[in-house]
N, C-alpha and C positions, 0 to 999 in steps of 0.2 A: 616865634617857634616854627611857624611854616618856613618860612625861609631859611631856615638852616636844617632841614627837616631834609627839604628837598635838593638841597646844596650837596651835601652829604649822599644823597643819592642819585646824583648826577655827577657827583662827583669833578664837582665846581663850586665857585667861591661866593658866601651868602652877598658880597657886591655883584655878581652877575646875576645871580636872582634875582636879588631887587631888582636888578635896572629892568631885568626883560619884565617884571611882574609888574613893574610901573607901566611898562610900554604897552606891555597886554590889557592893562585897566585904562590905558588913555584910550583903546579903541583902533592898537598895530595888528595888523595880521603876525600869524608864525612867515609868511612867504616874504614881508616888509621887513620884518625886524631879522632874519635871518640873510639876507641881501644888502638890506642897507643902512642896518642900526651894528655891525660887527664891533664897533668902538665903545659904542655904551656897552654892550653885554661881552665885550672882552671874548668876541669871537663864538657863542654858541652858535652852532649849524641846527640842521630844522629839526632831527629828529631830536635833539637835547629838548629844544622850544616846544613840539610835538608832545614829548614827555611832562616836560613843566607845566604846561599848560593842562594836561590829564589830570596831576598829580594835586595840581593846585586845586582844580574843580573838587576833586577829593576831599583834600583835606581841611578849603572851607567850609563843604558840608557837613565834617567830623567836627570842624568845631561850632556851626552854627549848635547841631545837632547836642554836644556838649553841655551850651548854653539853655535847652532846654529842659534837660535832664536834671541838673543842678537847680534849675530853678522849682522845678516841679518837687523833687525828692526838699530843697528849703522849706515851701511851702508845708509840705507832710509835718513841719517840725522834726526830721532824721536825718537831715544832714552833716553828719558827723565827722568829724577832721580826717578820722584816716578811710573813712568812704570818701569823700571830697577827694582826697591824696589820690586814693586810686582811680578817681573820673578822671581827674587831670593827666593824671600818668598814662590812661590810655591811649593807645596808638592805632585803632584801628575799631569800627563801627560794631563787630561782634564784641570784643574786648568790653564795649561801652554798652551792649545792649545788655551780656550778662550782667554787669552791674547794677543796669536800674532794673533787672526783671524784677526782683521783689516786692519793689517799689511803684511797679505800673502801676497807673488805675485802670480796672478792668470787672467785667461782674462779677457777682456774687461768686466765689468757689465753694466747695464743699468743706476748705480748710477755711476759710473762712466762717461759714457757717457753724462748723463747730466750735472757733475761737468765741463765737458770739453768743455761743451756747457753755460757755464757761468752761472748755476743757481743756483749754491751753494749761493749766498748771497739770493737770492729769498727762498732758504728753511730754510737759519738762521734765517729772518724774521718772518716767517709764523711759526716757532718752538718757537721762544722766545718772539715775542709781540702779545700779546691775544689780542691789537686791531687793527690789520690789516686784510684788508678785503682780500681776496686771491684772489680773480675777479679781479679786482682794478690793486692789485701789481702784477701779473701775466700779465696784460697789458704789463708792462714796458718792459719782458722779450722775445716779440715777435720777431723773426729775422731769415730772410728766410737763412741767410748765415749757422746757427746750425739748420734748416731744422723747427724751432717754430713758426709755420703758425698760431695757436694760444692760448688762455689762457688756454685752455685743457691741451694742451702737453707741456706747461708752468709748469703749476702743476702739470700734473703727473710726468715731472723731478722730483720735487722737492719732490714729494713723494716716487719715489725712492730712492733718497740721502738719505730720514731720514728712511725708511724703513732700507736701510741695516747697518746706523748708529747705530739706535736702535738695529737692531737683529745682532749687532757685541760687543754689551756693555756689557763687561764680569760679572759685577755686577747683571745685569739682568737675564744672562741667566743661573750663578748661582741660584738666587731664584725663576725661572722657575722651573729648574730640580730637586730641593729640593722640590718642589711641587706637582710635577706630580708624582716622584720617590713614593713618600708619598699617594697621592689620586686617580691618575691616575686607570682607568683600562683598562685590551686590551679583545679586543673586535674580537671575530672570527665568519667569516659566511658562508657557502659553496659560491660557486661562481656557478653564474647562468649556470646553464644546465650539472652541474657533482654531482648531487645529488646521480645518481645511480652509476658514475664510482668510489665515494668517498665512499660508505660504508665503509668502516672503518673506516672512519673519524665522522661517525656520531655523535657523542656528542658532535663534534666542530662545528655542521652547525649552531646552534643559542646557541655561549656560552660567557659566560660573566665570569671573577675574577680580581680581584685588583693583579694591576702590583706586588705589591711586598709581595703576598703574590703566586705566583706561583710557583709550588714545577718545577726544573729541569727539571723531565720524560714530563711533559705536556708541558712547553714549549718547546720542543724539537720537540714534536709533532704535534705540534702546527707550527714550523715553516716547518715541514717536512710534512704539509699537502700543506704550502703555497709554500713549490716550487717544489710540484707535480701541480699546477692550482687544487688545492682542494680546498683550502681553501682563505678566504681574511682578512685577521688581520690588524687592527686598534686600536690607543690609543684613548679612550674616554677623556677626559682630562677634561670634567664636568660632571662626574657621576650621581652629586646630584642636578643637575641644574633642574630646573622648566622648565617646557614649556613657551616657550614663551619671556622667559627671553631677556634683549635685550641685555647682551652682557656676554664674557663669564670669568672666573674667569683671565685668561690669559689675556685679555688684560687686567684686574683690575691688575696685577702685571705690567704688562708693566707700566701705569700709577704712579704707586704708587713706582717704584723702579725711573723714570725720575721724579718724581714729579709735577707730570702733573696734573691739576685740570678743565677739562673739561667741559663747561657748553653748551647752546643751541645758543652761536654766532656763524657767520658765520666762523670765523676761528678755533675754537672750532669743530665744526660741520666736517671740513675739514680734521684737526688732531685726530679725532676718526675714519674718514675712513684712513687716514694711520696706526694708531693704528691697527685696524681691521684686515687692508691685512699683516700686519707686522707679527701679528697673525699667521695667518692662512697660508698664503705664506710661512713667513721668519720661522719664528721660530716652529710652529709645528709641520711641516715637516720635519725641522733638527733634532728637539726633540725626534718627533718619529723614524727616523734613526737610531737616538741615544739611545734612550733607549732599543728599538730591538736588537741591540747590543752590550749592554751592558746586557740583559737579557741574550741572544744567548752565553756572553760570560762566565757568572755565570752560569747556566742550563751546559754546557759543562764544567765547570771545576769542578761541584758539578759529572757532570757523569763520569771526567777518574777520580774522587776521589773514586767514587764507582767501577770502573774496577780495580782501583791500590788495593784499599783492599781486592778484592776476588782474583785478580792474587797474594794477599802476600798469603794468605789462602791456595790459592791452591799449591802455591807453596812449603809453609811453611807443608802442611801436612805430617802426616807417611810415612817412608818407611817402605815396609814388611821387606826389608833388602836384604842381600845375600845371596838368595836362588835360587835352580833351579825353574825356573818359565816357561809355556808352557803360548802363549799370542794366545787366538784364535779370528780371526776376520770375526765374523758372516757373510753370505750369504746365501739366499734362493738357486738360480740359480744359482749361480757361485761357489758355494761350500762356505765352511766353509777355512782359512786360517791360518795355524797354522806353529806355530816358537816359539822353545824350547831356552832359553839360558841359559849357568852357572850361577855361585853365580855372576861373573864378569860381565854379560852381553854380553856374549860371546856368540856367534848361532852355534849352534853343530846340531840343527835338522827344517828342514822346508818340509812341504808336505802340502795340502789341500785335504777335504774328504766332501763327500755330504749327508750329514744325510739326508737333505730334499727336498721336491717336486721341479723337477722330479725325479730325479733316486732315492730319496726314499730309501738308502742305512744306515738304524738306524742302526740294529747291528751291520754291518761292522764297525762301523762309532765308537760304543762302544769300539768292540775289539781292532780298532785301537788305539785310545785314551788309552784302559786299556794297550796296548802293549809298546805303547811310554813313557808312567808312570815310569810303573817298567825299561824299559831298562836306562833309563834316569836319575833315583830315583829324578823325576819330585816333587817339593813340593807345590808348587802355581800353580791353573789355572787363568789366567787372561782372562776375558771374554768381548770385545766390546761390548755397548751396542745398536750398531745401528740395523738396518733389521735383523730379525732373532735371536736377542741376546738371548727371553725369550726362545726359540726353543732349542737353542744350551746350554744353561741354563740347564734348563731340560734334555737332553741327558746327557751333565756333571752328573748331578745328578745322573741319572738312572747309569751310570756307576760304581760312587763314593758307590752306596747302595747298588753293587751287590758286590762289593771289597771293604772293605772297609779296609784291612789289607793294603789298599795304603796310608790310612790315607795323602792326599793330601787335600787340603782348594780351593773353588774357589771363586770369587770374579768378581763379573761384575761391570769395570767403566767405564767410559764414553772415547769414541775413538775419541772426536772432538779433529781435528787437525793432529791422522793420518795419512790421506791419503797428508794430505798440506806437512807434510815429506815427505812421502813415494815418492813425485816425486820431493825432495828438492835434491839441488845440493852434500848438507852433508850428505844427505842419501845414493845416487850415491857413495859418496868417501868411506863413512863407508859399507856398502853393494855389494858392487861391484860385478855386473853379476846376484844379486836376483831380482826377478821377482820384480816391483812396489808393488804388489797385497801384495804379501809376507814380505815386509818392516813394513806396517802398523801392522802384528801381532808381529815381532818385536818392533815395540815400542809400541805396548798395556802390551807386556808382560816387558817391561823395563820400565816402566812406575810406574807398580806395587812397581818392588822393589825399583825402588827411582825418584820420580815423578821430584825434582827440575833437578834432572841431565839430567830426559831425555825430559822434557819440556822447558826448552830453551833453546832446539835446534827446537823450532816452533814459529812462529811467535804468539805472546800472542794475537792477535785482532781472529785468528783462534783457540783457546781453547775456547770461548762462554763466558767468564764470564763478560762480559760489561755491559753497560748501554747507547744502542742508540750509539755505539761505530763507526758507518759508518757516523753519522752525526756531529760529533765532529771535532775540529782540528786535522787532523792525525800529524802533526810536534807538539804538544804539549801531544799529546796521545801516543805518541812515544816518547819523553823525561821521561813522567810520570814512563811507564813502564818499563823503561829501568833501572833507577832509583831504581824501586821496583827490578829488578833479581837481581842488583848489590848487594844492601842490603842484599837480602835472599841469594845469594849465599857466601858472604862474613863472612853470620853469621852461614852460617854450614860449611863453611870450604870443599876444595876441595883436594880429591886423585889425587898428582901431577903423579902416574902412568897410573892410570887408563880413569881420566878425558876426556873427548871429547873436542874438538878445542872448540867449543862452549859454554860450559860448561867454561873452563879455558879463553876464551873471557871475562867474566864477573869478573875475580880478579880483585881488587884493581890493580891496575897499569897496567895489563895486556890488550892487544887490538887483533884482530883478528892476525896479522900479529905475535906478538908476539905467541900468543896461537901455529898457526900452525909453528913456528918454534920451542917450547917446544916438539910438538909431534912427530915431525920430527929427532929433537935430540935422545928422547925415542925409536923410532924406528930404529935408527941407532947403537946409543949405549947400550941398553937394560935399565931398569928398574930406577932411578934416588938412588941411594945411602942414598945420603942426601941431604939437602938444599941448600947447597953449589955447589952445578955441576951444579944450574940452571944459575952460574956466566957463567958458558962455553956456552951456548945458544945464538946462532947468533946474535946481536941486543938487549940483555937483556942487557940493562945497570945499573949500580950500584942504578938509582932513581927507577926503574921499581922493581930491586931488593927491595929495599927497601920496597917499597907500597907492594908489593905481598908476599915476603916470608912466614909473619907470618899466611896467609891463605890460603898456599897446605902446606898438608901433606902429610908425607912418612911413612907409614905403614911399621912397622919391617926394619928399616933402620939400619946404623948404629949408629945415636944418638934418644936416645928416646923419646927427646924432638923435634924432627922434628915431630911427630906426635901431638902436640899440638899445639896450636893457640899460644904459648907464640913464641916472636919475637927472632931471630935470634941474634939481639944487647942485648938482654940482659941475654942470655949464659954466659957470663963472669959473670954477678954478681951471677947467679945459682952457676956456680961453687963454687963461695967464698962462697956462703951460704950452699952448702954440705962438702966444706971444714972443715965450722964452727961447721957442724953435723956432723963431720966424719963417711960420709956417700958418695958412689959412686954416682955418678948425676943420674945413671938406676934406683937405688935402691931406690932412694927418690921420683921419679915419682910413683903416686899412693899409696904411703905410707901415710894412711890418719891418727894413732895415731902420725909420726912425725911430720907433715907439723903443724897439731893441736897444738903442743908445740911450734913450733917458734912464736917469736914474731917480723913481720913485720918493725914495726919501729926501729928496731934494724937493718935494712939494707937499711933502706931510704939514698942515696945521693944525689950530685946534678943533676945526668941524670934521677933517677929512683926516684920518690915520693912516697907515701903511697899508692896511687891509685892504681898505677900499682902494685907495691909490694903487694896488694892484690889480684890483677888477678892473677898474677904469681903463687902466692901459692896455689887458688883455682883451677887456669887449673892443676897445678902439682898433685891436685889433683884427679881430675877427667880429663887425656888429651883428648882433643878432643870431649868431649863430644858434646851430638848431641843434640842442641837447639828444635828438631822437638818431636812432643806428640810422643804416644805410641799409636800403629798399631790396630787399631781397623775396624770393619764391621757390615756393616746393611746387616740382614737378609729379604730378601723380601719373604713377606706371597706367601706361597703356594697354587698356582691354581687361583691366582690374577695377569698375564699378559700380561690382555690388558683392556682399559676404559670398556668396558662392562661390565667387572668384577667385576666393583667395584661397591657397595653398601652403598648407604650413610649409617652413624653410624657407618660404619667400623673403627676398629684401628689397624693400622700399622707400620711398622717399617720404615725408611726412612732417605737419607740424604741430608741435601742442599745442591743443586746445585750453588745456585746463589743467592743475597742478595742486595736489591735494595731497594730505601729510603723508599719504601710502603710496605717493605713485604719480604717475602722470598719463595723461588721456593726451591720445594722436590720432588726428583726422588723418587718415591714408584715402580718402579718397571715394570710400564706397558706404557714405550714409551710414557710420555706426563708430564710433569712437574708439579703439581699441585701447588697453592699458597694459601698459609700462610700472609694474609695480617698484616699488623703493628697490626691490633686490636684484634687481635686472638692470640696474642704470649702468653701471658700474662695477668692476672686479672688486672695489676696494670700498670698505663700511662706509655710510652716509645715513646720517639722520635725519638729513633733510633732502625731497630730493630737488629742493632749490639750489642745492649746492652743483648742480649737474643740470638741470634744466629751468627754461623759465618760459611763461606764456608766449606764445607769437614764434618759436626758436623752431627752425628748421633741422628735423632729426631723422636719421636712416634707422630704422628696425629692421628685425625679424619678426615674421610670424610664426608663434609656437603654437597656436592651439588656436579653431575657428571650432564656435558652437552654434551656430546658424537658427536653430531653432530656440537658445535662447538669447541670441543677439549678443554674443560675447568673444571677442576677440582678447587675447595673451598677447602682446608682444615683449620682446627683448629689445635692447641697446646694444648688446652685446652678441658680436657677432658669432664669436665662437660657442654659443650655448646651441642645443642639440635640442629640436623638438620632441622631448617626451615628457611621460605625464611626473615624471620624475621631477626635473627640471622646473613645473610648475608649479612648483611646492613654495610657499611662500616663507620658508626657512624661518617661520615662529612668528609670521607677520600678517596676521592676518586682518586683508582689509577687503572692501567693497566701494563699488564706486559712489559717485554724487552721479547724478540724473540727467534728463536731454531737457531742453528745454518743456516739451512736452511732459515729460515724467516727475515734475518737480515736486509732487504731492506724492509720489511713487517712495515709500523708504528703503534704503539700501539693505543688501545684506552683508550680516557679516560670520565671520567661520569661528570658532574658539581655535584658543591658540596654536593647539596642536593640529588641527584641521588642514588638508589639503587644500588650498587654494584653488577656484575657479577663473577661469579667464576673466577678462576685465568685461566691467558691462558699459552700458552707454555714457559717456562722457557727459556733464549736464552743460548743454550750452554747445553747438557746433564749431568747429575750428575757425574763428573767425580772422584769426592774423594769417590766414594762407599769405595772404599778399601784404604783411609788414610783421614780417619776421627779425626778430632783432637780431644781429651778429653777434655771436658767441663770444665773452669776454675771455 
């Protein structure tokens, strides 16, 4: 039933499921079986396998969970054919929990207690003959021995019984929640006497939106006002209700799903105040529960969907590549911090120098920098862009225009996450005996030449590019991520000599244990050959082999096909196909008028299909090539670094930092992220503003609005817009930003719908793609 479950929903055939569902239970990555199993699963791509593999996790738990349900309601002796019918039929964990609520076990209730106190036949009456009087037949049920002194606590038993029968009738509290899901709206107000500690929550202290049209950021905020004691949220559940009204749309469900026809008798009379409390007690306080958390859990998976996509972005950006790169990590007072490394990533030179106040040492500071250049044949400067970046910026400069025979490039990205290395335990093993201080210009300046390789070796919640990422499920935000390095590193392919533990952590097959016993082999026996010696590696077994091969590479080996992504197993059949060219297997790698002439299906067999026999012959023709754009940089305007500077109408050069469902954040340059809201990208409607931009991407704005004193910049895309306050209106969309890396604890604001929009506030996470910006598809 799984399998055609999800067949159906991927909309592919229950033989493709199986095959990947087998492949996923033997122990294939999504990156292995989307690369090199296309035969068995009849071509699904990653994000299908991605999907299945969610869906699956799902829906084993649905039916483990099934399994227990059933067994527990058998044991009760209430297992009854068309309850059974409907466990089985369910499709989904709420579906299944209504079911068994009746049947929990759980402590004593109060409806309980009255069942045990003999009243249950006293509430079957009063629930099914509309002419008994409840006064009357609650008489009968008086009895000092169950403590019923009198026809009070008679009835209120009996109104407990049917209370919790009612708000246990899964019929019911399905077309509850189809209701509320639909009309409901939640309702936020400050809480009495934190008006003043809550500023920033202010647009939540009297604010109103329909449950299901709340974008993610806001409720997020929304509930992270409520468990600071900011804020108090509640479900209106009669929006459109009259004053006065005498009752509310909920108990009209409750009646109309029991079939209840309520009129002005006295037993009537009696079962509308059950009705009422049933209400109000039983079910919209569960509902509300419930729909908070279910809100809570949509808001949090639309937010690590938007942390997974800029962590692919960022990750996915240019490398400058393998060049000598000098990585300087700006300080006022503590000096400037500088660490030189090869094309390799190698540290050949570390010093720190203090351009600026106090010792106020510019020239020096020049000379130095001009001196380390040339002895070095230094090609990239890499420039942090925290405290001091535009300073050291500048210096750079002045040096770069008094030499310019150094013809060196510098490039300011963003150092969030740095320092979270610099005193990581991988930093320790790979730097051993350098200063902490000195680590972080090491990895600004490794950073530059190839960002996937040296960024996860940090933890992704400290590179800044989330969304409300402190207030999410970290065990779910941390699968998400994990998820995304595997993919991105899997799809550029790793140097199996050069790699970091860390790095080789992330292959296909590969785990931390294995990685550092690869580098340990590396270091013991020198540089890896070929693909083959990774069989000699402690612990690497023949499956491990398997999953990983096709994604390290060995540069200048001895087969030349180790440097492509084409797998290990299908060397043999290269062979026969350069056989058939009479042609040496080196020689045909890169040989793009040969590969052009062969005809593929002329070597399709039953291991190797057409699919692959087309990879094959495309990686033979380009090996290895590198899935990531081409190495571009934003220029930031001169003599514009810091908000003061800026003047509205200004246009600038700029790159996104970050990219969130209302907009997009742009480092321009002067320490404070500006935003790009949804409605500024573009002349023309977009829902998303991924459709128009993406992390790392080099964009010209306008500046419409500087607030200097609350750190907020407006910008446009659009050049023809007119800085007024007119124009800043967020045309029914009102949003707020995510945080700096500093502010991560800090909760957004947001406007109610109608509300004027304020300029954008700090971007969470500094623009770190300045220098691997991807080219705009």
């Amino acid at each position: 039933m799984i399998i055609e479950k999800i067949a159906s929903e991927l909309n592919a055939s229950p033989k493709q499921i199986q095959a990947a569902v087998a492949l996923l239970d033997e122990g294939a990555t999504v990156p292995f079986i989307a690369r090199y199993r296309k035969e068995v699963t009849q071509g699904l791509d990653d994000t299908q396998l991605r999907n299945l593999e969610q869906r699956l996790g799902y829906l084993r738990d649905l039916e483990a969970r099934r399994k227990v349900i059933l067994k527990s309601i058998n044991e009760q002796g209430k297992l009854e054919e068309g309850l059974k019918a409907k466990l089985l039929a369910a499709d989904n964990k709420t579906t299944l929990e209504d079911l068994y609520l009746p049947y929990k076990p759980r402590r004593r209730t109060k409806g309980q207690i009255a069942i045990e106190a003999g009243l249950e036949p006293l509430a079957n009456e009063l629930y099914s003959n509309s002419d008994a009087q409840p006064e009357t037949l609650a008489e009968q049920y008086i009895s000092a021995e169950h403590s019923i002194l009198d026809t009070k606590s008679a009835l209120d038993g009996a109104k407990f019984i049917l209370m919790e029968r009612f708000s246990e009738n899964a019929d019911l509290l399905q077309s509850v929640r189809q209701y509320l899901t639909r009309n409901a709206h939640v309702k936020s107000a400050v809480a009495p006497g934190k008006e003043t500690e809550g500023q920033k929550y202010k647009d939540y202290f009297d604010y109103t939106e329909k449950y299901a049209k709340i974008p993610s950021h806001r409720a997020l905020a929304m509930f992270r006002g409520r468990n600071e004691g900011i804020l108090q949220i509640n479900i209106d559940a009669d929006p459109q209700q009259e004053e006065g009204a005498r009752r509310s749309h909920g108990e009209e469900l409750i009646e109309q799903s029991l079939n209840m026809r309520l009129t002005d008798s006295a037993r009537d009379k009696w079962l509308t105040s059950v009705v009422q409390w049933t209400w109000k007690i039983k079910i919209l306080l569960h509902m509300q529960t419930e729909l908070f958390g279910t809100l809570r859990e949509q808001a949090e998976a639309e937010a690590i969907k938007v942390f997974a996509k800029n962590l692919n972005d960022l990750l996915m950006a240019a490398p400058a590549g393998p060049k000598v790169t000098m990585g300087l990590d700006p300080g006022i007072r503590t000096g400037v911090k500088l660490a030189i490394v090869d094309a390799t990533g190698k540290v050949i030179h570390t010093t720190t120098f203090f351009p600026h106040a106090p010792q106020n040492q510019w020239d020096k500071s020049k000379r130095t920098l001009s001196t380390l250049c040339k002895q070095h044949k230094v090609d990239l400067i890499s420039i942090g862009n925290g405290t001091g970046s535009r300073e050291t910026d500048k210096l750079v400069g002045e040096m770069m225009k008094a030499e310019p025979e150094l013809k060196v490039q510098r490039i300011v990205i963003s150092e969030a996450g740095a320092s979270v290395y610099s005193a990581s335990e991988l930093a320790s093993n790979e730097l051993p005996g350098m200063d902490v201080s000195l680590r972080g210009a090491v990895s600004i300046a490794r950073r530059l030449q190839d960002p996937l390789a040296e960024l996860v070796k940090i933890e992704p919640k400290a590179i800044g590019v989330g969304q409300y990422q402190h207030d999410v499920s970290q065990s779910q935000l941390g699968k998400s991520l994990d998820t995304v390095i595997e993919d991105c590193v899997n799809a550029v392919g790793v140097d199996l000599n050069t790699a970091s533990p860390a790095l080789l952590s992330h292959v296909s097959g590969l785990n931390k244990t294995l990685a550092n016993n690869i580098v340990m082999f590396r270091d013991a026996n020198g540089a890896f050959a070929d693909r083959k010696a990774l069989k000699k590696v402690e612990r690497l077994g023949p499956k491990a082999y398997e999953q990983a091969a096709g994604f390290l590479r060995v540069m200048n080996g001895k087969n030349a096909l180790d440097a492509s992504a084409v797998h290990p197993e299908a060397y043999a059949l290269i062979d026969i196909i350069a056989s058939k060219s009479n042609i040496a297997v080196n020689d045909m790698v890169g040989n793009t008028e040969l590969l052009k002439q062969l005809n593929p299906e002329e070597f399709v067999t039953e291991e190797f299909g057409l699919p692959t026999l087309k990879d094959i012959l495309k990686e033979l023709d380009k090996p290895g090539r590198d899935p990531r754009p081409e190495f571009k940089t934003a220029s930031f305007k001169e003599g514009v670094e810091t908000m003061k500077d800026l003047k509205e109408g200004m246009i600038l050069e700029g790159v996104v930092s970050n990219v969130a469902n209302f907009g997009a954040f742009v480092d321009i340059g002067v320490h404070q992220d500006g935003l790009v809201h949804i409605s500024s990208m573009t002349n023309t409607y977009i829902s998303d503003p991924r459709e128009v931009v993406k992390t790392g991407d080099v964009v010209k704005v306008k500046v419409m609005e500087v607030d200097v004193a609350r750190k907020r910049i407006s910008l446009s895309m659009r050049m023809d817009d007119t800085p007024t306050a007119s124009d800043n209106a967020p045309k029914g969309r009102p949003e707020r930003s995510t945080k700096t890396k500093s502010q991560n604890q800090a909760p957004a604001r947001a406007q109610k719908p109608a509300a004027k929009q304020s300029s954008g506030n700090a971007a969470m996470g500094n623009a770190f793609a300045d220098a691997f910006n991807k080219a705009k598809k």
